[in-house]
Structures are given as C-alpha cells and as structure tokens.
N, CA, C, O and CB atoms as a CASP TS submission, in Angstrom:
PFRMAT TS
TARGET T0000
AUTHOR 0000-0000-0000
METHOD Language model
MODEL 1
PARENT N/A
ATOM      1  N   UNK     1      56.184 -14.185  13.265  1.00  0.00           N
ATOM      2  CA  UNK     1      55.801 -13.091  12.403  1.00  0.00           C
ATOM      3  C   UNK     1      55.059 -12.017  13.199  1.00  0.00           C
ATOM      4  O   UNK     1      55.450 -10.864  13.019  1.00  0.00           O
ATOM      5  CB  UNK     1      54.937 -13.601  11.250  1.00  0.00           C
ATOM      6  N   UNK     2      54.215 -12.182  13.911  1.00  0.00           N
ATOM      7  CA  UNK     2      53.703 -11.709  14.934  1.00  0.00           C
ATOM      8  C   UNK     2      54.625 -10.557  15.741  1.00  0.00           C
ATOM      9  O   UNK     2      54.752  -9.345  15.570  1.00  0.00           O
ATOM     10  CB  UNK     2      53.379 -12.853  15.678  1.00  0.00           C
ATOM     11  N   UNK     3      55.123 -11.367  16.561  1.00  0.00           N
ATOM     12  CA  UNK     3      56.123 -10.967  17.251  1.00  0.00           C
ATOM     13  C   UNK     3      57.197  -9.934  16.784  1.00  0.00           C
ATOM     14  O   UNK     3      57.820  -9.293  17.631  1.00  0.00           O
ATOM     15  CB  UNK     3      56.634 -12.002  17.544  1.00  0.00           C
ATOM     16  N   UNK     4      57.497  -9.709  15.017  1.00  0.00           N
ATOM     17  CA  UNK     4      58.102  -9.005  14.448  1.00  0.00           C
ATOM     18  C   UNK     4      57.750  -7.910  14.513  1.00  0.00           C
ATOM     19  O   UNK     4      58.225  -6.837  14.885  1.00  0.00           O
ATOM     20  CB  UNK     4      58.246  -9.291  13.559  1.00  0.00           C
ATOM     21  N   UNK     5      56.361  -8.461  13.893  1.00  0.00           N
ATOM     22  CA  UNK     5      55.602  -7.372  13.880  1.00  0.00           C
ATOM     23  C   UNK     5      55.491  -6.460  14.743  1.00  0.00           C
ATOM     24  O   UNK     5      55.759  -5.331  14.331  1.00  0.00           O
ATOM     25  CB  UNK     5      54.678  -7.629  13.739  1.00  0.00           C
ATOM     26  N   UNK     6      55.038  -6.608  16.324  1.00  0.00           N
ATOM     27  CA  UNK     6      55.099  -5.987  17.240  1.00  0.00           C
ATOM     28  C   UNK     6      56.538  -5.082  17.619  1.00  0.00           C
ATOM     29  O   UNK     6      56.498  -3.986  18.178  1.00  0.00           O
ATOM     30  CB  UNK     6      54.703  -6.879  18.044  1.00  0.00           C
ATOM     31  N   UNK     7      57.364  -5.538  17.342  1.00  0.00           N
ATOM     32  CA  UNK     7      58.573  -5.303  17.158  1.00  0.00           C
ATOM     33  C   UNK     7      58.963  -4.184  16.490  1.00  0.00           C
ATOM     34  O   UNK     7      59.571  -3.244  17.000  1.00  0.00           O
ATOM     35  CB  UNK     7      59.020  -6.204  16.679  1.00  0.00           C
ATOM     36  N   UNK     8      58.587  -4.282  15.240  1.00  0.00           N
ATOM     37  CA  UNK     8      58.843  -3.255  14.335  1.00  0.00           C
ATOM     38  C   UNK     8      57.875  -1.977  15.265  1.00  0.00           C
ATOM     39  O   UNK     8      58.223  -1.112  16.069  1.00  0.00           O
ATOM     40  CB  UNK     8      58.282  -3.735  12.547  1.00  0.00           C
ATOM     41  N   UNK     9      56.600  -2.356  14.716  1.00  0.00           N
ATOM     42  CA  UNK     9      55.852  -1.111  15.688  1.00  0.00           C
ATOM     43  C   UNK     9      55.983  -0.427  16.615  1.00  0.00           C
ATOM     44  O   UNK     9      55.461   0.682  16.724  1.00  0.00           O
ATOM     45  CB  UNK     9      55.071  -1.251  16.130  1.00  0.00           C
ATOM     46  N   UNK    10      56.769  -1.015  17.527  1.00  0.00           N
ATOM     47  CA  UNK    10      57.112  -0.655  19.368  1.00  0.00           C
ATOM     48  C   UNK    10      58.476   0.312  18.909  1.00  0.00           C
ATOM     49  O   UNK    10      58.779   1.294  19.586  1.00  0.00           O
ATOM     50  CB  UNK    10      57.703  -2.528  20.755  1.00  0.00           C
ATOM     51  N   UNK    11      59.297  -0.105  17.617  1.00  0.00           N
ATOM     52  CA  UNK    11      60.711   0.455  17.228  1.00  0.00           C
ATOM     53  C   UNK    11      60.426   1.917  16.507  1.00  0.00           C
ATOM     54  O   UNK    11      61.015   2.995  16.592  1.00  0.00           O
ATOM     55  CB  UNK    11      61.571  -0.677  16.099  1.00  0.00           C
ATOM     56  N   UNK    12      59.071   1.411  15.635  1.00  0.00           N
ATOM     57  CA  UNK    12      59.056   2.900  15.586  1.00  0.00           C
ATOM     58  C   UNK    12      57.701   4.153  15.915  1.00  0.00           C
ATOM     59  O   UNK    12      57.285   5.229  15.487  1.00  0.00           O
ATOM     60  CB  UNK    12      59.458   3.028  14.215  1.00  0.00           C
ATOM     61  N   UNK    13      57.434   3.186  16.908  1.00  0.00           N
ATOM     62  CA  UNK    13      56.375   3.921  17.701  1.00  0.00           C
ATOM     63  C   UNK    13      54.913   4.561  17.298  1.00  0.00           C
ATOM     64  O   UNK    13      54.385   5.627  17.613  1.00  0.00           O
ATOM     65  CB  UNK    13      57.032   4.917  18.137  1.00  0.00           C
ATOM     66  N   UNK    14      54.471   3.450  16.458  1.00  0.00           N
ATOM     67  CA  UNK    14      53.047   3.688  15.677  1.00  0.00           C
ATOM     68  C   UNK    14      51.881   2.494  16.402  1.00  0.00           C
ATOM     69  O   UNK    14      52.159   1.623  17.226  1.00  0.00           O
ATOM     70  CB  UNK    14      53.311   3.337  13.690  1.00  0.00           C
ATOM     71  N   UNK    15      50.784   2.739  15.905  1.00  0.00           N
ATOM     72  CA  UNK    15      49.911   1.367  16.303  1.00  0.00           C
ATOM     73  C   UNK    15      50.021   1.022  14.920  1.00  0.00           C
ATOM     74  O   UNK    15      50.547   1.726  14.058  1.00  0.00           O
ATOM     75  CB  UNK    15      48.170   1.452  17.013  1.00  0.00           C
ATOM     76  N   UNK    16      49.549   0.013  14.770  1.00  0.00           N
ATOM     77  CA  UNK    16      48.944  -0.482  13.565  1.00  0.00           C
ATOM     78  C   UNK    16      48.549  -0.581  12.717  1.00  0.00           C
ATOM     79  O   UNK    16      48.825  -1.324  11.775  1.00  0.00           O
ATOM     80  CB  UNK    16      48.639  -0.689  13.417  1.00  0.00           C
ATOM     81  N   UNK    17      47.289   0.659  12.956  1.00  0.00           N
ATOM     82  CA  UNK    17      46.821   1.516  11.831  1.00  0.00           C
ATOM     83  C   UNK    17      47.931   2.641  11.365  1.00  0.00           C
ATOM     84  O   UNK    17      48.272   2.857  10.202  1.00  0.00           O
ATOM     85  CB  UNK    17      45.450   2.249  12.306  1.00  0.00           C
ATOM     86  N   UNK    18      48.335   3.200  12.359  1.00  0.00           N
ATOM     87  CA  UNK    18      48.832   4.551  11.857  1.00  0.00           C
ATOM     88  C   UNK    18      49.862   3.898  11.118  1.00  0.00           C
ATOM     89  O   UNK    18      49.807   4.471  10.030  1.00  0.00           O
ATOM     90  CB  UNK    18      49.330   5.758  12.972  1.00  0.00           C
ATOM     91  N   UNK    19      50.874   2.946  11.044  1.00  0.00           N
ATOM     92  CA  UNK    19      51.417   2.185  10.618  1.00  0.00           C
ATOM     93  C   UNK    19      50.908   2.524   8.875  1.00  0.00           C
ATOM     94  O   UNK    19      51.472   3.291   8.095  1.00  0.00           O
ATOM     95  CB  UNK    19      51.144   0.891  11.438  1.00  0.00           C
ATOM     96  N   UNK    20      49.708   1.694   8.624  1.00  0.00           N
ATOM     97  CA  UNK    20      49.074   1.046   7.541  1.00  0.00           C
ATOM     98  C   UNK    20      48.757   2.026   6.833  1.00  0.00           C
ATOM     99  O   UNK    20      48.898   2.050   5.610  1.00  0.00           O
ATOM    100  CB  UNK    20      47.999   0.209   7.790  1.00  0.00           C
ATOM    101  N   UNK    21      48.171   3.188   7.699  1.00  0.00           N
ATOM    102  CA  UNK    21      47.784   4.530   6.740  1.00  0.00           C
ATOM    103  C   UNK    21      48.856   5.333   6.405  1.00  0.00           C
ATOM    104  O   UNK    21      48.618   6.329   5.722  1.00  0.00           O
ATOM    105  CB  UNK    21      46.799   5.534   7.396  1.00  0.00           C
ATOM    106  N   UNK    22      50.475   4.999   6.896  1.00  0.00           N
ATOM    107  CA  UNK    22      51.435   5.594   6.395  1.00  0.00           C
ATOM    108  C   UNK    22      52.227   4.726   5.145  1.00  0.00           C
ATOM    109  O   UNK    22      53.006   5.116   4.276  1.00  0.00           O
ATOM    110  CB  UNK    22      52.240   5.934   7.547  1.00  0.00           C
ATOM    111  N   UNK    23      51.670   3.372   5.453  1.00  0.00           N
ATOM    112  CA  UNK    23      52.574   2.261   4.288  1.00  0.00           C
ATOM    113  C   UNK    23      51.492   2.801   2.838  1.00  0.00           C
ATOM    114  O   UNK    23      51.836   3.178   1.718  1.00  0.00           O
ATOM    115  CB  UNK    23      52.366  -0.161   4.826  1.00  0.00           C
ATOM    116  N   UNK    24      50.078   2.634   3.457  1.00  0.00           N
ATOM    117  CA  UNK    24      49.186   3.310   2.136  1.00  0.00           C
ATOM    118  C   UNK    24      49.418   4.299   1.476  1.00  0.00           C
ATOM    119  O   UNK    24      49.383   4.237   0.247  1.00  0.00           O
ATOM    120  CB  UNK    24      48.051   3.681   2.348  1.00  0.00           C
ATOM    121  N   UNK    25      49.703   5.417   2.116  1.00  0.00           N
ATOM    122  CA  UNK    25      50.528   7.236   1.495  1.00  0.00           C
ATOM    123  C   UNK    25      51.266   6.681   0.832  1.00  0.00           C
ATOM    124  O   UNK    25      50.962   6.491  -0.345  1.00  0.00           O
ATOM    125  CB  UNK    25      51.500   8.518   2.550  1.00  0.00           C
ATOM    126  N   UNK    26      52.466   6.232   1.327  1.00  0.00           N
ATOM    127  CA  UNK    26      53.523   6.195   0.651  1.00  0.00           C
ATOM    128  C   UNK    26      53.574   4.854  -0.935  1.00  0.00           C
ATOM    129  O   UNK    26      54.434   4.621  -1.785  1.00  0.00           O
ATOM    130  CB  UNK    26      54.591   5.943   1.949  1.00  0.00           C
ATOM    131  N   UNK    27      52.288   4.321  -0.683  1.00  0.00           N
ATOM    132  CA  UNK    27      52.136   3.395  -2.418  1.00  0.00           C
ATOM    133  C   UNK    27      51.219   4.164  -2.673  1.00  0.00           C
ATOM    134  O   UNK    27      50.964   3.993  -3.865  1.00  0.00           O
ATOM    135  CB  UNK    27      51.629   1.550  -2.702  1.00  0.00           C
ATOM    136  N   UNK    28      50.669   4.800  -2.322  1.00  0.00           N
ATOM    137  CA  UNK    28      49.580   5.548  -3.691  1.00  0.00           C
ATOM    138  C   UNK    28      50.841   6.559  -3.994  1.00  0.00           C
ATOM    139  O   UNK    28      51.298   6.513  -5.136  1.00  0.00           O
ATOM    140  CB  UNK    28      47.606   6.624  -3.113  1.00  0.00           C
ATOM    141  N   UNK    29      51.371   7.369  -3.155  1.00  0.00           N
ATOM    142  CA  UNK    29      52.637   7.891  -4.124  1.00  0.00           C
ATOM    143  C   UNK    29      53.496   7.389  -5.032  1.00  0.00           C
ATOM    144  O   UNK    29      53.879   7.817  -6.121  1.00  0.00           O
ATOM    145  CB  UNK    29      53.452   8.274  -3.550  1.00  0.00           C
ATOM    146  N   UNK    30      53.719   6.500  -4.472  1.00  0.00           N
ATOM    147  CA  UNK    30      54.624   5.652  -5.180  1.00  0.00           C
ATOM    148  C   UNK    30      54.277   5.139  -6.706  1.00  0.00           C
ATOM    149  O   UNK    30      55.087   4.999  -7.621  1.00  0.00           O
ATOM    150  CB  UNK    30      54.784   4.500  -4.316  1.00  0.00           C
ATOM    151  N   UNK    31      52.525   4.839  -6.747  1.00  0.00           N
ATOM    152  CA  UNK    31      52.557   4.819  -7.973  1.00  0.00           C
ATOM    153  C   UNK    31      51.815   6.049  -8.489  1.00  0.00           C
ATOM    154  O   UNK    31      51.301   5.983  -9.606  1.00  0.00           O
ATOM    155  CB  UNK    31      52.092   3.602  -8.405  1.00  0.00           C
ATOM    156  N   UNK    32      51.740   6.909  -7.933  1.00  0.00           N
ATOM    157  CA  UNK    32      51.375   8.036  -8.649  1.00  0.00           C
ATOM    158  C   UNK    32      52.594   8.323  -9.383  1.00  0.00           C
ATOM    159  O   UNK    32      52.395   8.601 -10.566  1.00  0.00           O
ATOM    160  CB  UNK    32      50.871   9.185  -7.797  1.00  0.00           C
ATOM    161  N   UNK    33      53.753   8.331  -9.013  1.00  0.00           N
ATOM    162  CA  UNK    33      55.246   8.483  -9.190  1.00  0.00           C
ATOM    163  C   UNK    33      55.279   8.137 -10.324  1.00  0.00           C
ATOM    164  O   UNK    33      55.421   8.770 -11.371  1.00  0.00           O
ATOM    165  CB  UNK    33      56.212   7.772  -8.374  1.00  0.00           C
ATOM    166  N   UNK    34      55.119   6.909 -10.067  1.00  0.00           N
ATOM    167  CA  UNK    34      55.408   5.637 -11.585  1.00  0.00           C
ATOM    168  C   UNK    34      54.594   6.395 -12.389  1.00  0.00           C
ATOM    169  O   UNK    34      55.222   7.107 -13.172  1.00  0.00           O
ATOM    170  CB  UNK    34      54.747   3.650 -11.537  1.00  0.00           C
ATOM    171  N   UNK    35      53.050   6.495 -12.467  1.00  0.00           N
ATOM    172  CA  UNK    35      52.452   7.058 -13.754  1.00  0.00           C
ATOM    173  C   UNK    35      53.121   8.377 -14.427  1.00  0.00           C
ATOM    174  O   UNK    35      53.271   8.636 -15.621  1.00  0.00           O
ATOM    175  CB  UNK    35      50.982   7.402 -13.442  1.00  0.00           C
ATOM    176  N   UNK    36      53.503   9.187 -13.177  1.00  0.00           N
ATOM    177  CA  UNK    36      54.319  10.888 -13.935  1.00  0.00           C
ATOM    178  C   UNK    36      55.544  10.104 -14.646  1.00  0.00           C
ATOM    179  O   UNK    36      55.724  10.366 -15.835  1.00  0.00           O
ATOM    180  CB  UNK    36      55.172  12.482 -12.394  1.00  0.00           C
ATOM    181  N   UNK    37      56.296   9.283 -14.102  1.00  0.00           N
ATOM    182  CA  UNK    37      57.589   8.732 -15.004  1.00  0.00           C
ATOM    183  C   UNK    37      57.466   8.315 -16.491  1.00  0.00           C
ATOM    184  O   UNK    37      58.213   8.612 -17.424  1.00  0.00           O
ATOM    185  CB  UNK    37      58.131   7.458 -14.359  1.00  0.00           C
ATOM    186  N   UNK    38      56.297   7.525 -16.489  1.00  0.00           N
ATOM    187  CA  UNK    38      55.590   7.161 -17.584  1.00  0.00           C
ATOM    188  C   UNK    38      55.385   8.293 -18.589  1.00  0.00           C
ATOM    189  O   UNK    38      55.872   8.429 -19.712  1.00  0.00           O
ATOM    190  CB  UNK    38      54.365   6.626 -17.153  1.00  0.00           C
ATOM    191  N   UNK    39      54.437   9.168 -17.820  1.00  0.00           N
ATOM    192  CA  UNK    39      54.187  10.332 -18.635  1.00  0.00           C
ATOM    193  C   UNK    39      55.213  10.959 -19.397  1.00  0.00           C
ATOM    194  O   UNK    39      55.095  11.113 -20.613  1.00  0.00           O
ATOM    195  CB  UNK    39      53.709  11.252 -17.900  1.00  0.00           C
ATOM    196  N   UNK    40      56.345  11.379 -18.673  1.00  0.00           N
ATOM    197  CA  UNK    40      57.416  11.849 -18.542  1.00  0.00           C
ATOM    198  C   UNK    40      58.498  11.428 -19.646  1.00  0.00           C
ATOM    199  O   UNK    40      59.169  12.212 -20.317  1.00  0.00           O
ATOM    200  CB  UNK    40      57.710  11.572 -17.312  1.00  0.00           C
ATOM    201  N   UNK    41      58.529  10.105 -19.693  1.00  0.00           N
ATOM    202  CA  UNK    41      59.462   8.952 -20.720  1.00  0.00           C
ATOM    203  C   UNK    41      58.426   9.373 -21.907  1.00  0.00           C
ATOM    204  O   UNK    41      59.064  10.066 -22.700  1.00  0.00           O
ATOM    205  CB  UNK    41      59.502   6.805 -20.194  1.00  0.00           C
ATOM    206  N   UNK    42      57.466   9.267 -22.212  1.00  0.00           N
ATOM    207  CA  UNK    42      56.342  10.020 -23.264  1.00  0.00           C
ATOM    208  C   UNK    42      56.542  11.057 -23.745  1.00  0.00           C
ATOM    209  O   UNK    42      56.754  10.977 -24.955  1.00  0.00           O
ATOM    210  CB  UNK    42      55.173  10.325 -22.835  1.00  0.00           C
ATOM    211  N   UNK    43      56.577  12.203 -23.269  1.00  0.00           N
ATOM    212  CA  UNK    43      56.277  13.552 -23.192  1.00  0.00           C
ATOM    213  C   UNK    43      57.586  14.801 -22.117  1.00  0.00           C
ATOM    214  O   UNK    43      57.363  15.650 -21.254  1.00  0.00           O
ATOM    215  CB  UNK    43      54.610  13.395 -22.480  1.00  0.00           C
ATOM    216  N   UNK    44      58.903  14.293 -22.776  1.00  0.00           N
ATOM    217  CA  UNK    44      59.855  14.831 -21.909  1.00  0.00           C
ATOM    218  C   UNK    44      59.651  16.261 -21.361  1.00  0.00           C
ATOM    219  O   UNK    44      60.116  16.768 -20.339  1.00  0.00           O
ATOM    220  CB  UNK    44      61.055  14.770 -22.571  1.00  0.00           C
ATOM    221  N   UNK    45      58.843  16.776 -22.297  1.00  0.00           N
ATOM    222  CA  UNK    45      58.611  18.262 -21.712  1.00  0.00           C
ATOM    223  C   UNK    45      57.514  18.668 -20.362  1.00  0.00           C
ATOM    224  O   UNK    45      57.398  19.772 -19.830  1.00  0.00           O
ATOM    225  CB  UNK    45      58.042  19.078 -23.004  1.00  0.00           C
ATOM    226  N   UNK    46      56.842  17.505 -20.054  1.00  0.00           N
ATOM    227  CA  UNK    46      56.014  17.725 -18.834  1.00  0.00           C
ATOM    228  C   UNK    46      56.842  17.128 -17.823  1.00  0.00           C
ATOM    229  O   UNK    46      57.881  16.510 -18.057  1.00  0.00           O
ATOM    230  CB  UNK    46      54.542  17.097 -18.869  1.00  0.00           C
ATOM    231  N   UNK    47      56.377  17.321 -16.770  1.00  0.00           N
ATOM    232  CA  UNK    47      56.916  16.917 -15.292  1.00  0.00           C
ATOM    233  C   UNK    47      58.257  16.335 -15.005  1.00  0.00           C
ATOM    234  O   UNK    47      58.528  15.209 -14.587  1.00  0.00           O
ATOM    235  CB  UNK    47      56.065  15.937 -14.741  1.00  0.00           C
ATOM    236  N   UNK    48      59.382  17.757 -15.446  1.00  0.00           N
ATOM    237  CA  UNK    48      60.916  17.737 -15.400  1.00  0.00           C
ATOM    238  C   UNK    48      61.516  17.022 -14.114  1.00  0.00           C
ATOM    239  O   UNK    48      62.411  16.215 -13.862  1.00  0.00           O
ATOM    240  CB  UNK    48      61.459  19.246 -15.437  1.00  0.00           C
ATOM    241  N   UNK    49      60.413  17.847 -13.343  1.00  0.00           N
ATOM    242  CA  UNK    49      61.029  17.417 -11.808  1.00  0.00           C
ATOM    243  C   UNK    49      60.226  17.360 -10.741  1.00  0.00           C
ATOM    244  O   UNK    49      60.601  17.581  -9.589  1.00  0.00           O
ATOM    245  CB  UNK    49      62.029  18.305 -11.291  1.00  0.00           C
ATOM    246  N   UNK    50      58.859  17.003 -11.149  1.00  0.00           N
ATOM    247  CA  UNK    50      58.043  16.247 -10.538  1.00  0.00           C
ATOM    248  C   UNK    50      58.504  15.422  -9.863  1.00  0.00           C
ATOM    249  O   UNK    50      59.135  15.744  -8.856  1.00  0.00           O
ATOM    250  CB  UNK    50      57.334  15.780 -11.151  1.00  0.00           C
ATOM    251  N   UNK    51      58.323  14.105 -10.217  1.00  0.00           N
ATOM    252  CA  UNK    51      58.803  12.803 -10.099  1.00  0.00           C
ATOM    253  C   UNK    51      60.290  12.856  -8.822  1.00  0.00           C
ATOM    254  O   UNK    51      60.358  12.193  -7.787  1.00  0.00           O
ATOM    255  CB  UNK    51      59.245  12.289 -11.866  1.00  0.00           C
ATOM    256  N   UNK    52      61.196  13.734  -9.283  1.00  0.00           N
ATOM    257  CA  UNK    52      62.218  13.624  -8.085  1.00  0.00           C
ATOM    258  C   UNK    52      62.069  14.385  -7.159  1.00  0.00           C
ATOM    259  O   UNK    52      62.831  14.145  -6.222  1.00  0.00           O
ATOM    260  CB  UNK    52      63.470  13.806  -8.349  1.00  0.00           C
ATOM    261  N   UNK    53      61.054  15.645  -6.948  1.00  0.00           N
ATOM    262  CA  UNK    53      60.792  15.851  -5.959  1.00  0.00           C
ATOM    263  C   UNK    53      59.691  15.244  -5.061  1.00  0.00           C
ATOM    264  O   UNK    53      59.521  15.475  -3.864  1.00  0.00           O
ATOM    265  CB  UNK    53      60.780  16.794  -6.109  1.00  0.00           C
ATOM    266  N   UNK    54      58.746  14.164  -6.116  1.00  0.00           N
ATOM    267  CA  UNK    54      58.179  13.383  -4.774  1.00  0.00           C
ATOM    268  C   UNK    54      59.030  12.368  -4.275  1.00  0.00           C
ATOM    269  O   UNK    54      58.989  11.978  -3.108  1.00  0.00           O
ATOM    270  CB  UNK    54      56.830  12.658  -5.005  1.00  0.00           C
ATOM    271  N   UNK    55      59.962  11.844  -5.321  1.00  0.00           N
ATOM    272  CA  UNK    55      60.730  10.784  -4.230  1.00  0.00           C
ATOM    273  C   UNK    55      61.753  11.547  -3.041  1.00  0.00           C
ATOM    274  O   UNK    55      62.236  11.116  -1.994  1.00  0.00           O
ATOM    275  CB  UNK    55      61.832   9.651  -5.226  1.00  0.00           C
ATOM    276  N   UNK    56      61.798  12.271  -3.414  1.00  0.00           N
ATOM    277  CA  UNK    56      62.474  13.153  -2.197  1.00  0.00           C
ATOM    278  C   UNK    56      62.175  12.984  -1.181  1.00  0.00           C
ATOM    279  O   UNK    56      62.729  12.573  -0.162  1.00  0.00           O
ATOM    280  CB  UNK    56      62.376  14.357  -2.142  1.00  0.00           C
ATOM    281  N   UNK    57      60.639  13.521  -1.608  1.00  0.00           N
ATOM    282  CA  UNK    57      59.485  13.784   0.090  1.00  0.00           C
ATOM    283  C   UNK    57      58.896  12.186   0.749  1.00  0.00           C
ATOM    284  O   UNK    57      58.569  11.967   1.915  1.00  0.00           O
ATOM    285  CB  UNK    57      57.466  14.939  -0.466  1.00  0.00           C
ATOM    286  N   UNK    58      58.892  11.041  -0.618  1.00  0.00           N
ATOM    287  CA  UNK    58      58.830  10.044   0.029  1.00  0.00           C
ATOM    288  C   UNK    58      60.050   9.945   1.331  1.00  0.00           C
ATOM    289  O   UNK    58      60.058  10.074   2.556  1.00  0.00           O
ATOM    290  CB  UNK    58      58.854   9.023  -1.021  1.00  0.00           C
ATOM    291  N   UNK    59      60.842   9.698   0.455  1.00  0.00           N
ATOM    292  CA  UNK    59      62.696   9.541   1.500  1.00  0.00           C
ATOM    293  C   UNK    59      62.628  10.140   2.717  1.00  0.00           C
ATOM    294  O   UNK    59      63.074   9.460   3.641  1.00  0.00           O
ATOM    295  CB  UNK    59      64.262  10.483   0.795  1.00  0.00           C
ATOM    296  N   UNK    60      62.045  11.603   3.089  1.00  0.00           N
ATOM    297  CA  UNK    60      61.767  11.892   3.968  1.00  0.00           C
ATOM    298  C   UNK    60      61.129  11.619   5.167  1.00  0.00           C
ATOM    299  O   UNK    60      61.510  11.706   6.334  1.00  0.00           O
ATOM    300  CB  UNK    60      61.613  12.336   3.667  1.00  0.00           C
ATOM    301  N   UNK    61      59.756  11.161   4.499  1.00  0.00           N
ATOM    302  CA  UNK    61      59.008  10.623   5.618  1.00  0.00           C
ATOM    303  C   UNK    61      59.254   9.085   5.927  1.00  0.00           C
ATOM    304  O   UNK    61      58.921   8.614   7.014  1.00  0.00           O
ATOM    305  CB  UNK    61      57.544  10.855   5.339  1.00  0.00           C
ATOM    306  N   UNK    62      59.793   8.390   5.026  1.00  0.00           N
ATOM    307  CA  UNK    62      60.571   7.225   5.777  1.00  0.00           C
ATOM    308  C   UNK    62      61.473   6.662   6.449  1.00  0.00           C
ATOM    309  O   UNK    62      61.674   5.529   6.886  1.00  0.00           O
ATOM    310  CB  UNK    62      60.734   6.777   5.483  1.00  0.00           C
ATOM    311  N   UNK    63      62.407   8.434   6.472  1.00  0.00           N
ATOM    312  CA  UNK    63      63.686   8.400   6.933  1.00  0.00           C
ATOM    313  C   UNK    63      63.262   9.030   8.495  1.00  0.00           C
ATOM    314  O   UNK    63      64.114   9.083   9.381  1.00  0.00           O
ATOM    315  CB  UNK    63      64.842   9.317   5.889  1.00  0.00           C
ATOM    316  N   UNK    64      61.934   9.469   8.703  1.00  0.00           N
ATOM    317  CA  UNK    64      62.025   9.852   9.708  1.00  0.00           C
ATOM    318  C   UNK    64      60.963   8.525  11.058  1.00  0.00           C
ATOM    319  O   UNK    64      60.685   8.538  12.257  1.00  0.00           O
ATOM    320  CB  UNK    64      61.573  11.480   9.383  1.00  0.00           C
ATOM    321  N   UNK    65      60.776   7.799  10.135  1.00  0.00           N
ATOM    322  CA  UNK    65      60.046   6.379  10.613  1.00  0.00           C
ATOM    323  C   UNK    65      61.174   5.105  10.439  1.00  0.00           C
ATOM    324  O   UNK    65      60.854   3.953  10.734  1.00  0.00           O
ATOM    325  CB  UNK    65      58.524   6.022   9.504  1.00  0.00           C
TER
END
C-alpha cells in the first residue's frame, strides 16, 4: 500500500500534502455540489447551472492530475 502510494505520487508529481490539500478541494466541492443539487431538486429556479459548472471545473483539475 505504501509503495502504491509512492507510486501514484511520483506519477503525478505532488508530495503528499499537496496531494491531500488537492483530494480536500475537490470534497469540500464536491459536497458543496451535492448541497446546490439538493437545493436545486427543491427550488428549480435557483442554481440552473451552478452545479454543472462546478463539476466541470472539478473534471478539470483532475484531468490535469
């Protein structure tokens, strides 16, 4: 597991942290996401296209890691 680990990191060229503080961004978005969807399934008239333009920008920055 270890060894994966290192693996993964060396593949995409982070330490550890920077790693962790990018897996963190991307779940506090993630459920920030979820709550606007929520909202959204509620209240169709707020945040049309919120929600798909953050998964967008998620996709982005994972597509480039």
């Amino acid at each position: 597991m270890i060894k994966d680990s290192k693996e993964h990191l060396d593949e995409i060229n982070e330490t550890y942290f920077e790693h962790m503080a990018v897996a963190f961004k991307i779940a506090i978005n993630m459920l920030l996401t979820s709550v606007i969807c929520l909202i959204h399934g509620l209240i169709t008239g707020l945040f049309k296209k919120t929600a798909s333009n953050m998964i967008v920008k998620m996709h982005e920055i994972v597509s480039r890691n």
